[in-house]
KOLKE-228621 format. One record per residue: residue number from 1; x, y, z of N, C-alpha, C in turn. Coordinates in nm, 4 decimals, always signed. Example, Ala and Ser with C-alpha at 12.3 -4.5 7.8 and 13.67 -1.06 7.14 Angstrom:
<nodes>
[node 1 [+1.3190 -0.5690 +0.7800] [+1.2300 -0.4500 +0.7800] [+1.3200 -0.3300 +0.7800]],
[node 2 [+1.2850 -0.2250 +0.7080] [+1.3670 -0.1060 +0.7140] [+1.2900 +0.0030 +0.7870]],
</nodes>
This chain:
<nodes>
[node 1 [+10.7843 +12.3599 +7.3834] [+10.7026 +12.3354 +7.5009] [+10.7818 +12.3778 +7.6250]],
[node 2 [+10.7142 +12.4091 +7.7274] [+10.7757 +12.4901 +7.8652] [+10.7395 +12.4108 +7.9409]],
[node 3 [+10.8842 +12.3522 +8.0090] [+10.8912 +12.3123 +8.1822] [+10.8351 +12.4221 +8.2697]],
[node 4 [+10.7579 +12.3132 +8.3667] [+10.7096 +12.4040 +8.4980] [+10.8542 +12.3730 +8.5851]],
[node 5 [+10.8832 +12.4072 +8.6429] [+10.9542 +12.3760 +8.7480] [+10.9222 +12.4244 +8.9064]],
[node 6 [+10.8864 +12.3694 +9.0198] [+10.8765 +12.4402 +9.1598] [+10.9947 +12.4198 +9.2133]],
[node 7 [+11.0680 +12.4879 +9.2402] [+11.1679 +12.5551 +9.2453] [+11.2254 +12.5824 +9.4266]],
[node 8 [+11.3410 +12.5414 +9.4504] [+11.3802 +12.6330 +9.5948] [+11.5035 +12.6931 +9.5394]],
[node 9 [+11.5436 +12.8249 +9.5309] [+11.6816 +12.8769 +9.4982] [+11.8014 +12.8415 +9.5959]],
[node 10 [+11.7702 +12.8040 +9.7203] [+11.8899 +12.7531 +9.7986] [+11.9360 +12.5876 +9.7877]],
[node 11 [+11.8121 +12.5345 +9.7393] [+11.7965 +12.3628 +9.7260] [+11.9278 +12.3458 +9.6048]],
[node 12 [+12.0001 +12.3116 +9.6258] [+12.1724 +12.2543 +9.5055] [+12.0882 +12.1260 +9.4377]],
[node 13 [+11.9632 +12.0590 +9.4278] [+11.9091 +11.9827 +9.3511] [+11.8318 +12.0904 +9.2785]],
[node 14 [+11.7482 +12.1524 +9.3034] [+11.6755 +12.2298 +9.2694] [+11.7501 +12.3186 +9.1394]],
[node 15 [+11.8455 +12.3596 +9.2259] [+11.9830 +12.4293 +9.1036] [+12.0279 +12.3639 +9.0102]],
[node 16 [+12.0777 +12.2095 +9.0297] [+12.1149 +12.1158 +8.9406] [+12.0386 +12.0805 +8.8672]],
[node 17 [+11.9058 +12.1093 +8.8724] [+11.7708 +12.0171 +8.7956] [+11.6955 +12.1469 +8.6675]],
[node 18 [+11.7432 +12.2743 +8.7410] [+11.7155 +12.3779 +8.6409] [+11.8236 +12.4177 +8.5207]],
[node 19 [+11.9723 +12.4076 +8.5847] [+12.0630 +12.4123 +8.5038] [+12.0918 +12.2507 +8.3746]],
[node 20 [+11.9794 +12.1781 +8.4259] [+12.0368 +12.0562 +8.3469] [+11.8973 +12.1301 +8.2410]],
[node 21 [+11.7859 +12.1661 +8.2837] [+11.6728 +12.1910 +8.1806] [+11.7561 +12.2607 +8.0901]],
[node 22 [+11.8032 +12.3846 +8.1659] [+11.8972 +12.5215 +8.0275] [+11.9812 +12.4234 +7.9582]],
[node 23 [+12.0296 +12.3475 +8.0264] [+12.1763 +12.2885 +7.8926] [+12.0464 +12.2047 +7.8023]],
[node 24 [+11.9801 +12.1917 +7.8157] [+11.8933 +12.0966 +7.7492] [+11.8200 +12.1808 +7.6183]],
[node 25 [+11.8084 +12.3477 +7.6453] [+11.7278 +12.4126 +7.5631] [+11.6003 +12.4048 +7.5619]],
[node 26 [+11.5285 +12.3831 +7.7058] [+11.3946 +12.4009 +7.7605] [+11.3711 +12.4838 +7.7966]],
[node 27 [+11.2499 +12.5569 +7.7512] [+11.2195 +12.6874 +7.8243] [+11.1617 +12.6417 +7.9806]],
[node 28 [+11.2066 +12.7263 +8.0856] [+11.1253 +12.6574 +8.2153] [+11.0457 +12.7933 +8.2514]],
[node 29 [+10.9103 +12.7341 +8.3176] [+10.8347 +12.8433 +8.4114] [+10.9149 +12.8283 +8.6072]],
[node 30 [+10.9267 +12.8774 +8.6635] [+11.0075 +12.8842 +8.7602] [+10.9034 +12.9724 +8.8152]],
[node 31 [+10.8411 +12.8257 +8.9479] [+10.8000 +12.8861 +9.0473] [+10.8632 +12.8508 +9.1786]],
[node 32 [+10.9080 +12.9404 +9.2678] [+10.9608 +13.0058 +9.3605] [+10.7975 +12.9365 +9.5112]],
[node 33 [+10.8464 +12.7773 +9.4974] [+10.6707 +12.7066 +9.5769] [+10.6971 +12.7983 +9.7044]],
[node 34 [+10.7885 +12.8013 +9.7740] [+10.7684 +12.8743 +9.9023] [+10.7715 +12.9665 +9.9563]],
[node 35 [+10.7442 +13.0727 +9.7959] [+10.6447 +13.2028 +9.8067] [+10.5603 +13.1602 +9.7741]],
[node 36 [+10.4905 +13.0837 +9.6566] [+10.3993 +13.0551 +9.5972] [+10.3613 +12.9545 +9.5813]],
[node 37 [+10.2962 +12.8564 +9.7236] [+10.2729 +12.7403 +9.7044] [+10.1877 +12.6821 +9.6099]],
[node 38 [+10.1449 +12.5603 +9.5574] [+10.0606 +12.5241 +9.4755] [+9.9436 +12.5092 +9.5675]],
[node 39 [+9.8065 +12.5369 +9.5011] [+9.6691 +12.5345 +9.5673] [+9.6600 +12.3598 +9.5968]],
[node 40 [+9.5248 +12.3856 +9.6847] [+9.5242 +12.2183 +9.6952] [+9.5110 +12.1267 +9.5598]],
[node 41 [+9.4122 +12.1833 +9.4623] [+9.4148 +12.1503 +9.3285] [+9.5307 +12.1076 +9.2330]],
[node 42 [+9.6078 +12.2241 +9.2577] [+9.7695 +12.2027 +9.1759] [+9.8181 +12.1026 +9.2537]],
[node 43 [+9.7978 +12.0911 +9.3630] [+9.9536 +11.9785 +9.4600] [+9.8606 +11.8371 +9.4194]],
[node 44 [+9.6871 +11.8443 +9.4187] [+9.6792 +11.6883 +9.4086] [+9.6903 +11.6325 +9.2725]],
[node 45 [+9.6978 +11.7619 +9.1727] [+9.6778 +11.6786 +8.9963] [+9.8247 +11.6401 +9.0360]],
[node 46 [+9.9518 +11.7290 +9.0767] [+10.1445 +11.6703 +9.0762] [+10.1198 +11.6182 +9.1681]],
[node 47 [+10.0299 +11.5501 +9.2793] [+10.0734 +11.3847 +9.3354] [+10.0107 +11.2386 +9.2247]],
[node 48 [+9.9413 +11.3077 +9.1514] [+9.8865 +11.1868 +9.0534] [+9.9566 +11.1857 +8.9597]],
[node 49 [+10.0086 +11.2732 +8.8651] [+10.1533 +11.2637 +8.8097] [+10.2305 +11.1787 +8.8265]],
[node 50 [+10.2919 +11.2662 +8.9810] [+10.3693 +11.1488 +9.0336] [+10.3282 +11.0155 +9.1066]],
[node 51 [+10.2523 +10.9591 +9.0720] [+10.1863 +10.8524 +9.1684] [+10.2303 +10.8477 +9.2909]],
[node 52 [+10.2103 +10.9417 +9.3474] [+10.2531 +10.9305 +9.5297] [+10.1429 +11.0229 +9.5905]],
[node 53 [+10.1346 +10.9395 +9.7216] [+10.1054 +10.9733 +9.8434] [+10.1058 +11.1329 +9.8936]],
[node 54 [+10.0836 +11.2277 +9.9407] [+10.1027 +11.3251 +10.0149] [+10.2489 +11.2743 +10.1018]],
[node 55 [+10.2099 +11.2027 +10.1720] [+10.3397 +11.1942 +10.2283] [+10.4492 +11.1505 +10.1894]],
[node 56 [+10.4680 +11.1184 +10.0184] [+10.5662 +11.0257 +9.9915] [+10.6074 +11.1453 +9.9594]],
[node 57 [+10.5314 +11.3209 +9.9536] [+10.5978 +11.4101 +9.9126] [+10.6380 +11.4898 +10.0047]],
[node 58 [+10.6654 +11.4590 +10.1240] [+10.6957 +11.5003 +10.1892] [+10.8046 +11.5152 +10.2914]],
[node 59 [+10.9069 +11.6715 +10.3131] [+11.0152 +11.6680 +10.3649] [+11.0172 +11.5831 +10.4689]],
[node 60 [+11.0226 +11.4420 +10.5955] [+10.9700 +11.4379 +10.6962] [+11.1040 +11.4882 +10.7967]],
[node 61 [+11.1781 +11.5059 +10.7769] [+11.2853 +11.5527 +10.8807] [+11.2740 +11.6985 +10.8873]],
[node 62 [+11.1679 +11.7739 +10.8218] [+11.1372 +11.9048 +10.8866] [+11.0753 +11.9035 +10.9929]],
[node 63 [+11.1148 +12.0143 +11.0964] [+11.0852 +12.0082 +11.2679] [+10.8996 +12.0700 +11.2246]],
[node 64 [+10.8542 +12.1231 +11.1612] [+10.6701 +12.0909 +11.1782] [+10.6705 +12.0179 +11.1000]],
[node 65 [+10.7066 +11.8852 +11.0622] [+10.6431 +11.7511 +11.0146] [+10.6202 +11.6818 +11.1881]],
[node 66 [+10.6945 +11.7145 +11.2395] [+10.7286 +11.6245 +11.3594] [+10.6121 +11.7149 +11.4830]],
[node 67 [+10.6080 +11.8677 +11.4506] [+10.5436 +11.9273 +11.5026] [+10.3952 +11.9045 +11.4744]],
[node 68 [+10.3030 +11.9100 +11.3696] [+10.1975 +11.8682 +11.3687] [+10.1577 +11.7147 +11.3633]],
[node 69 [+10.2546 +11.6331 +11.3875] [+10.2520 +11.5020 +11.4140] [+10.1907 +11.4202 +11.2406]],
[node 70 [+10.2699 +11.4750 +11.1445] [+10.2332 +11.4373 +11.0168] [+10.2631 +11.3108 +10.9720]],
[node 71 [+10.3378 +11.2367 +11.0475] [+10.3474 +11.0742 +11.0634] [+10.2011 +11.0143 +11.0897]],
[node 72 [+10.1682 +11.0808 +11.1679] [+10.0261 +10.9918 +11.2485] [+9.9280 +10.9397 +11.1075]],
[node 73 [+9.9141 +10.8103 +11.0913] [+9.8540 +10.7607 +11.0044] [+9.6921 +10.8075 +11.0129]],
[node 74 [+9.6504 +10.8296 +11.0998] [+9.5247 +10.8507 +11.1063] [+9.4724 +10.9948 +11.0287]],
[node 75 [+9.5775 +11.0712 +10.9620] [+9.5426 +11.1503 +10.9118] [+9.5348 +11.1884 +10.7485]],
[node 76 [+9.4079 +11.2081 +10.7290] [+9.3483 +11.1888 +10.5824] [+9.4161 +11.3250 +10.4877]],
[node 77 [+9.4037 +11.2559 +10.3567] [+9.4584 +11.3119 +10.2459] [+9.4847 +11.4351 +10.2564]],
[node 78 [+9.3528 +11.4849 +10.2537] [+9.3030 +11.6439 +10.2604] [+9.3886 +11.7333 +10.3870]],
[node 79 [+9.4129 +11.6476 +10.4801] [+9.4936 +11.7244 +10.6099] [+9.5904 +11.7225 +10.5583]],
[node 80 [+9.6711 +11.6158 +10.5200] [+9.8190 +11.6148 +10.4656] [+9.8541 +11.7721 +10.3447]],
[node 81 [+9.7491 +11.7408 +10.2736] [+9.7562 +11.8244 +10.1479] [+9.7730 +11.9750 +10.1862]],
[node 82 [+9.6370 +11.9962 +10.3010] [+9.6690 +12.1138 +10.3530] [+9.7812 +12.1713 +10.4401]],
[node 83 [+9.8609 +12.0585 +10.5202] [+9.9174 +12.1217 +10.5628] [+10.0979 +12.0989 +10.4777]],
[node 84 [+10.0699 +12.0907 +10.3914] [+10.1749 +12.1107 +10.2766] [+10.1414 +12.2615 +10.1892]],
[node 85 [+10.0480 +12.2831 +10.1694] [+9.9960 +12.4427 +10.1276] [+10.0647 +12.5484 +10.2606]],
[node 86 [+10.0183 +12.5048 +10.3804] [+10.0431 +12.6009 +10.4420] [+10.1965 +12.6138 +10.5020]],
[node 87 [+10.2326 +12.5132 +10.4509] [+10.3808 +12.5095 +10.5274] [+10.4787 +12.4258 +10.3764]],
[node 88 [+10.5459 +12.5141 +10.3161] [+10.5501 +12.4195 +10.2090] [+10.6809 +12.3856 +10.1789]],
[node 89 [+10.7554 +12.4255 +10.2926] [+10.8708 +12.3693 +10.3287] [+10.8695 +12.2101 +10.3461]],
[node 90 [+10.7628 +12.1771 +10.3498] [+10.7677 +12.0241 +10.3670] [+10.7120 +11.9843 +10.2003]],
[node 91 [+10.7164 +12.0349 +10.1500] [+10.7085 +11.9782 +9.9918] [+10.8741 +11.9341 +9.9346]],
[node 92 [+10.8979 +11.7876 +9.9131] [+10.9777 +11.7751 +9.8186] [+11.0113 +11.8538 +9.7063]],
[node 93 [+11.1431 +11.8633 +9.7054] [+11.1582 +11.9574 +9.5778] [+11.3024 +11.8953 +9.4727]],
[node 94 [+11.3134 +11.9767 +9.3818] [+11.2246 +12.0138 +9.3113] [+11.1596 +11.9287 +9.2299]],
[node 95 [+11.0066 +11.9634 +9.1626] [+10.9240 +11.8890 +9.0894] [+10.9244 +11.9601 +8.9804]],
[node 96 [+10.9367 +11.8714 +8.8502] [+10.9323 +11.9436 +8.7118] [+10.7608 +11.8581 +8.6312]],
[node 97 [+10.7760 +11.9605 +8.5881] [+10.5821 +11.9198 +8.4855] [+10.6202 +11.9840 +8.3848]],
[node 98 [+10.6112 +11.8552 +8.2572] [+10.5765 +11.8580 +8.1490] [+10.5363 +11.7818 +8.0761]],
[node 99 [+10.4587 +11.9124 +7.9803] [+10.3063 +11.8055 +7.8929] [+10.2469 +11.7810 +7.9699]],
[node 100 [+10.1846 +11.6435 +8.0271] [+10.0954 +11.6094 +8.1512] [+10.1494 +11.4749 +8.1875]],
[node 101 [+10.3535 +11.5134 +8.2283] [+10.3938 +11.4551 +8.3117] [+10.4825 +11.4796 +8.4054]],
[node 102 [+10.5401 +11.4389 +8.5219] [+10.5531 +11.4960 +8.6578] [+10.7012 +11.4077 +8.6929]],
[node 103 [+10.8035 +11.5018 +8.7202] [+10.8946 +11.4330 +8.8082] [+10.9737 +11.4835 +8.9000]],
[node 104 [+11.0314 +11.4193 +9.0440] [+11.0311 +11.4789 +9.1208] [+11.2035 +11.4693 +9.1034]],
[node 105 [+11.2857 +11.5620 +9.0702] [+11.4256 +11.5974 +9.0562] [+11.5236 +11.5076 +9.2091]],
[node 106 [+11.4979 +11.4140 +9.2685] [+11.5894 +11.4592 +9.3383] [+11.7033 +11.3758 +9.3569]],
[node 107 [+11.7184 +11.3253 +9.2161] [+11.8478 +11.3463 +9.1359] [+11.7866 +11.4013 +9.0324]],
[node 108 [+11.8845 +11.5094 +8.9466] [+11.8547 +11.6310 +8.8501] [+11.8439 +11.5147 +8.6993]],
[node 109 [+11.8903 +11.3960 +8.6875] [+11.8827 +11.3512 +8.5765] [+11.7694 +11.2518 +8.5678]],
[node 110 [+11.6566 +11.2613 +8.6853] [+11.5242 +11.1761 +8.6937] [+11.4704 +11.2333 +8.6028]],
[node 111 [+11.4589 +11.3379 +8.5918] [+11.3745 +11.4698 +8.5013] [+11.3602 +11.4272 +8.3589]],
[node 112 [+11.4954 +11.3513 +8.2856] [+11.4818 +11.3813 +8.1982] [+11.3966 +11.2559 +8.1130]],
[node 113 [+11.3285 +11.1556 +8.1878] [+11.2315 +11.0583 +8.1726] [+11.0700 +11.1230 +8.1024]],
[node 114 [+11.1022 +11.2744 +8.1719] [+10.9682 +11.3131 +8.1133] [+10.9720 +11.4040 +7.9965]],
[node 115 [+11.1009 +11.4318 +7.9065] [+11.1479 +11.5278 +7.8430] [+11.0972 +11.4678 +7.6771]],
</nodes>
């Protein structure tokens, strides 16, 4: 069976969480989210996975979290979601999916709960 992995190549969790899959002898799919973000579809089935929030997935110390005012509670799911598609630097990373379960690496040995 094949790990998804969304992936940042500069993220050293991201690195640590793929190199722990290889020592493991998992094949991984390696997507590269911030060329290729997940659609709104893909990001809301991996927030139900992960039982979280939009915002619990979210970078908030990136300068457009602070810029589109993504704290402001008054703003619904669907805004959050989208503006994680369009900017997806504010997606936590990395997230691994497998089978039809979800974890968010950020320590590289959370992962292996879903293995």
């Amino acid at each position: 069976m094949t790990a998804k992995i969304y992936h940042n190549p500069r993220c050293g969790k991201s690195r640590d969480t793929l190199k722990l899959l290889a020592e493991r002898g998992i094949p991984v799919e390696i997507i590269e989210y911030l060329k290729n973000p997940p659609s709104a579809d893909e990001l809301a089935l991996i927030l139900e996975k992960l039982a979280l929030e939009p915002r619990d997935l979210m970078r908030k110390k990136e300068v457009i979290y602070k810029e589109l005012d993504l704290g402001n509670k008054e703003l619904d799911r669907a805004t959050l979601i989208t503006a994680m598609i369009n900017n997806p630097i504010l997606i936590e990373r990395p997230i691994v999916l497998f089978a039809d379960k979800a974890a968010l690496g950020r320590t590289p040995e959370s992962v292996l709960t879903i293995l």
